[in-house]
C-alpha positions in Angstrom: 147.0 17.7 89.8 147.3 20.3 87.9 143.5 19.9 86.5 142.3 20.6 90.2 144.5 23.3 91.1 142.7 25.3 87.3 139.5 24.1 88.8 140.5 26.2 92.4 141.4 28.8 90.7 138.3 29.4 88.9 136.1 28.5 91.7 137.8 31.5 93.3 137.5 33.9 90.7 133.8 33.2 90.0 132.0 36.4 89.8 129.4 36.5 92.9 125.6 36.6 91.5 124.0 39.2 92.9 120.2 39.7 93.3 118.5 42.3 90.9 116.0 43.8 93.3 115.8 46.4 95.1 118.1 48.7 93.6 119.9 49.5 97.2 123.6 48.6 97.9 124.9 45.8 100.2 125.2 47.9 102.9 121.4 48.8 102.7 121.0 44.7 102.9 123.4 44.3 105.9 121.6 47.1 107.7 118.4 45.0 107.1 119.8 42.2 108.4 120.8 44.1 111.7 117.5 45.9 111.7 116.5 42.3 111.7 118.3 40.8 114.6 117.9 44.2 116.9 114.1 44.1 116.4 114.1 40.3 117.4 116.4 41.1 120.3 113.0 42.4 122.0 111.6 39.0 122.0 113.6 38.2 125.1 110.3 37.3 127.3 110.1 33.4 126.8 106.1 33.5 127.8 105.8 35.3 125.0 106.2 32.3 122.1 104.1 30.1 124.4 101.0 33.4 124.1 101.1 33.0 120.4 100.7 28.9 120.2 96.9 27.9 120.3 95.8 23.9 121.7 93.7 23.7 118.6 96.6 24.3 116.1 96.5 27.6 114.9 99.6 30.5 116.0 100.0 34.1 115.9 102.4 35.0 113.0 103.9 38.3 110.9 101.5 39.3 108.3 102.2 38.2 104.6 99.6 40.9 103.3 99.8 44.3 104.7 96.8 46.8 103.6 99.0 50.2 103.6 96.6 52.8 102.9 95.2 55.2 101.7 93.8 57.3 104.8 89.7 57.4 104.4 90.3 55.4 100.6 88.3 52.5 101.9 91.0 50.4 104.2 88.4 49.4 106.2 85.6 48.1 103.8 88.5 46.8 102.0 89.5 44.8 104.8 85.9 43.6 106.1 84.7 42.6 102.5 88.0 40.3 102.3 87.5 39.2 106.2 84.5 36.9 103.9 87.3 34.6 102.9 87.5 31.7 105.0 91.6 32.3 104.3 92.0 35.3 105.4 92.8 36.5 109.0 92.7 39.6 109.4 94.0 41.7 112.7 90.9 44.2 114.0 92.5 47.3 114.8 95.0 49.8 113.0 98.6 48.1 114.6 100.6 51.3 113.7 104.1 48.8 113.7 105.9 50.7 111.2 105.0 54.3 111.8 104.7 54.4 115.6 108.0 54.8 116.9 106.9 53.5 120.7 106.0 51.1 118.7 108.5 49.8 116.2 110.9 49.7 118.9 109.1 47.0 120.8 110.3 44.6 118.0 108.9 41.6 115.9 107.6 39.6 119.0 105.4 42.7 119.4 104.1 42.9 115.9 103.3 38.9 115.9 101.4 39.9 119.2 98.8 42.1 117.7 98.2 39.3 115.0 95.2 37.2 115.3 95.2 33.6 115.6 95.7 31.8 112.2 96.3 28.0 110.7 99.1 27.3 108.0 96.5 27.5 105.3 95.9 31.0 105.8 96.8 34.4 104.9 97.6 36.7 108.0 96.9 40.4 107.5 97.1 43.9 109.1 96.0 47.6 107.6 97.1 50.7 108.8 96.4 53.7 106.4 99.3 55.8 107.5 101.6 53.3 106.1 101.5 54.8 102.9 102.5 58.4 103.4 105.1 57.6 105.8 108.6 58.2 104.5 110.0 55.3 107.0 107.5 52.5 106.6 108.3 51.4 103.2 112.3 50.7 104.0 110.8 49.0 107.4 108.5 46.5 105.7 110.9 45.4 103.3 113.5 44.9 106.2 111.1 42.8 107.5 110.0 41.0 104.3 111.2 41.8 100.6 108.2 39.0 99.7 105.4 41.0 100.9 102.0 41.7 99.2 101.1 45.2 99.2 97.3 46.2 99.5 96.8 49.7 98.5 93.1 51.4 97.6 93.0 54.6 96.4 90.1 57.3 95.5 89.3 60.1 93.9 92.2 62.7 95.6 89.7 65.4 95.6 87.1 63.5 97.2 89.9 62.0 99.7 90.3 65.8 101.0 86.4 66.3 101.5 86.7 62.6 103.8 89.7 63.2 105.2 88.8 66.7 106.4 85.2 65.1 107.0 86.4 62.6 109.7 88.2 65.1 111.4 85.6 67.7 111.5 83.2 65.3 113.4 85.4 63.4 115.2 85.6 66.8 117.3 82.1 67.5 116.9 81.7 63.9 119.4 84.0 65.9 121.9 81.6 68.7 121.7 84.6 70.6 120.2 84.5 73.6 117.6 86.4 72.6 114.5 87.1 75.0 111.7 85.6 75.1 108.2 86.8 73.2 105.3 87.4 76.7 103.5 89.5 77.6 106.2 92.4 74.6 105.8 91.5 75.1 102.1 92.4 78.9 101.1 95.1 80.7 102.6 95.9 84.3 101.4 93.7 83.7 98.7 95.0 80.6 96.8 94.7 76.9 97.7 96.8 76.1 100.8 98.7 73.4 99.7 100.5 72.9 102.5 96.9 71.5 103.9 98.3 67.9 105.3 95.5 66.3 103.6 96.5 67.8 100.1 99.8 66.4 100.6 98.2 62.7 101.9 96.5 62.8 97.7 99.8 63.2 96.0 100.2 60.0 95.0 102.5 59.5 93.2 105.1 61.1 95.6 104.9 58.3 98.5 104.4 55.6 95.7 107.4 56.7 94.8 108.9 55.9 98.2 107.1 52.0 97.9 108.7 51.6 94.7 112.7 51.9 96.0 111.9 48.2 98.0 108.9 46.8 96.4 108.4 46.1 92.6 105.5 46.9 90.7 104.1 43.5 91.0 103.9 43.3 94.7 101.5 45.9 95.4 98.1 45.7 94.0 96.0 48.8 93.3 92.2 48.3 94.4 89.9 51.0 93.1 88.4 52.7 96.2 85.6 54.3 94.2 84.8 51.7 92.4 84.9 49.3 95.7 82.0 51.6 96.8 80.2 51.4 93.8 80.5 47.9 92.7 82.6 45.8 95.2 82.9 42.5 94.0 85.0 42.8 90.6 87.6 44.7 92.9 87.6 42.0 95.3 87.5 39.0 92.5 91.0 41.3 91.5 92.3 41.4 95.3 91.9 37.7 95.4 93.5 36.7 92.5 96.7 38.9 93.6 96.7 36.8 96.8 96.6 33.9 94.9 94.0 32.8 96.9 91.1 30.7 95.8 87.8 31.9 94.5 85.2 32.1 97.4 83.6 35.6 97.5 80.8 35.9 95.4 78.6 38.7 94.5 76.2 37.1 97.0 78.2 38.6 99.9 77.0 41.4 98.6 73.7 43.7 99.3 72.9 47.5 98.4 71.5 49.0 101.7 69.2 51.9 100.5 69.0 53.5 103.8 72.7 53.9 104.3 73.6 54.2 100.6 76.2 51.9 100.6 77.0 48.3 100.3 77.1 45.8 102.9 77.8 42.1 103.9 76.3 38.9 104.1 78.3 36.2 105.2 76.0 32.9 106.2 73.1 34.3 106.7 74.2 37.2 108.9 74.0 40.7 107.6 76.1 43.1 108.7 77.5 47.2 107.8 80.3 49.0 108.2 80.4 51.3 111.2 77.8 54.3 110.9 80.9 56.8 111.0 81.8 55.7 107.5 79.7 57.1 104.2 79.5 60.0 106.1 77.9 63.2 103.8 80.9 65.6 102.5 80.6 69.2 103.5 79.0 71.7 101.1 82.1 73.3 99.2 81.9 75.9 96.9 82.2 75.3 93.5 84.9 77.3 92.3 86.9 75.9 95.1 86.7 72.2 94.1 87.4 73.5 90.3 90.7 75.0 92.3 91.5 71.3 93.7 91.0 69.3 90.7 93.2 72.1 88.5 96.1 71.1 91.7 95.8 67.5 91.3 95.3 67.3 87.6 99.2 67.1 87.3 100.6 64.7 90.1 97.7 62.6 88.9 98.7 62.3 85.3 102.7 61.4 86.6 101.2 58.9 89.6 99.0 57.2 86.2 102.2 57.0 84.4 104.3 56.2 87.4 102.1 52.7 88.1 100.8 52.2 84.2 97.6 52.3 84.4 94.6 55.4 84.7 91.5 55.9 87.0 88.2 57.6 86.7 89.4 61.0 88.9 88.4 64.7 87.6 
């Protein structure tokens, strides 16, 4: 008797094992778990789980891979070039879950409804570039999933700017729309106007920061967004491998169209490019001005290279 009573009393006093990742207390976790319940609260419409069940098998489901950025890094190419595995299902337009409030607070059922169809076997996934640089999505993934794989591609932060300021500049030019120049969002009294939102998209290493409070190291793999352009496939045998999925993209896939100056797909037979809006020609910018920009991101560069371990080919 008195051996089972010792053995209560230890069995009470066991220390509780707690979980070593993220580094956020238990009331962070019990918010999660709320967060949880009040996003799946919106799933009330019982048609809803009958939508996302297909005769032949297949069902819409949350994405296990989300492509988070980086705005005009190459989330698009990215996505169409791993679209070639047969494992991969891939939603077609930006979903904006995370970062759209109108959106978030539609809830999970929601989400699972902008997914495409999928089987068991296969890997859901969704990429929204805005993901990365905003301050809310990282806490709202991992309330979601902690197990998550993390797609980010990144380029040259300089050459982001020209692209970033690039899509802008013609996306008014198609609503016939005057747009200032590059110079203009670029100098202000002077200097560099680093307060230009698409200086603050490059830092880097300030929203990877953010990713790294819920997601280890491990879970989010870097793919080289200049070197995707230049030679695709080694970034894509890379992005594979991370997914643990099995080898089925070849360099085959693979064809450099000399008109457009950038590579494209063949899948089957059937060729195909990206749309003609991207590899778009950067604005002419003064040389002393793009000495200015890589002098700025010479530093955050060098902490974002020792923030993730590892360097890339940027001035």
């Amino acid at each position: 008797m008195a051996g089972f009573l010792l053995g209560a009393v230890l069995l009470i006093v066991q220390p509780q094992i707690v979980p070593s990742r993220p580094a956020i207390n238990s009331k962070v976790e019990t918010s999660s778990q709320s967060v949880q319940r009040e996003l799946l609260k919106k799933t009330s419409q019982k048609n809803d789980f009958k939508e996302n069940i297909h005769s032949n098998g297949s069902c819409r489901q949350l994405p296990q891979t989300i492509i988070i950025g980086v705005r005009k890094g190459g989330t698009r190419a990215l996505l169409e070039m791993l679209s070639l595995h047969p494992d991969i299902a891939a939603a077609e337009s930006e979903v904006h879950f995370f970062d759209w409030e109108d959106h978030y607070r539609n809830g999970l059922q929601w989400y699972i409804n902008q997914m495409p169809f999928s089987y068991p076997h296969q890997i859901t996934m969704e990429k929204t570039p805005a993901y990365f640089t905003s301050p809310k999505v990282p806490e709202r993934v991992y309330n979601m999933n902690q197990s998550m794989r993390l797609l980010l591609i990144l380029r040259d932060p300089s050459e982001r700017v020209l692209s970033d300021y690039t899509q802008v500049f013609y996306n008014h030019m198609q609503k016939h729309k005057l747009y200032p120049s590059i110079e203009q969002f670029l100098i202000k009294d002077g200097e560099l106007n680093v307060n230009y939102k698409a200086i603050n998209r490059s830092l880097y290493y300030i929203h990877m920061q953010n990713w790294l409070k819920y997601f280890p190291l491990d879970r989010i793999h870097i793919v080289d967004g200049d070197k995707l352009i230049k030679d695709p496939f080694p970034e894509i045998e890379k992005v594979e491998r991370f997914l643990k999925l099995s080898p089925q993209i070849n360099a085959s896939n693979f064809y450099f169209n000399k008109t457009k100056g950038f590579y494209c797909l063949r899948d089957s037979g059937r060729e195909r490019c990206l749309h003609e809006s991207k590899g778009r020609a950067h604005p002419q910018v003064d040389t002393r001005l793009l000495e200015k920009l890589h002098e700025y991101f010479h530093e955050p560069n060098k902490k974002f290279f020792e923030l993730v371990g590892r360097t890339f080919d940027w001035h």
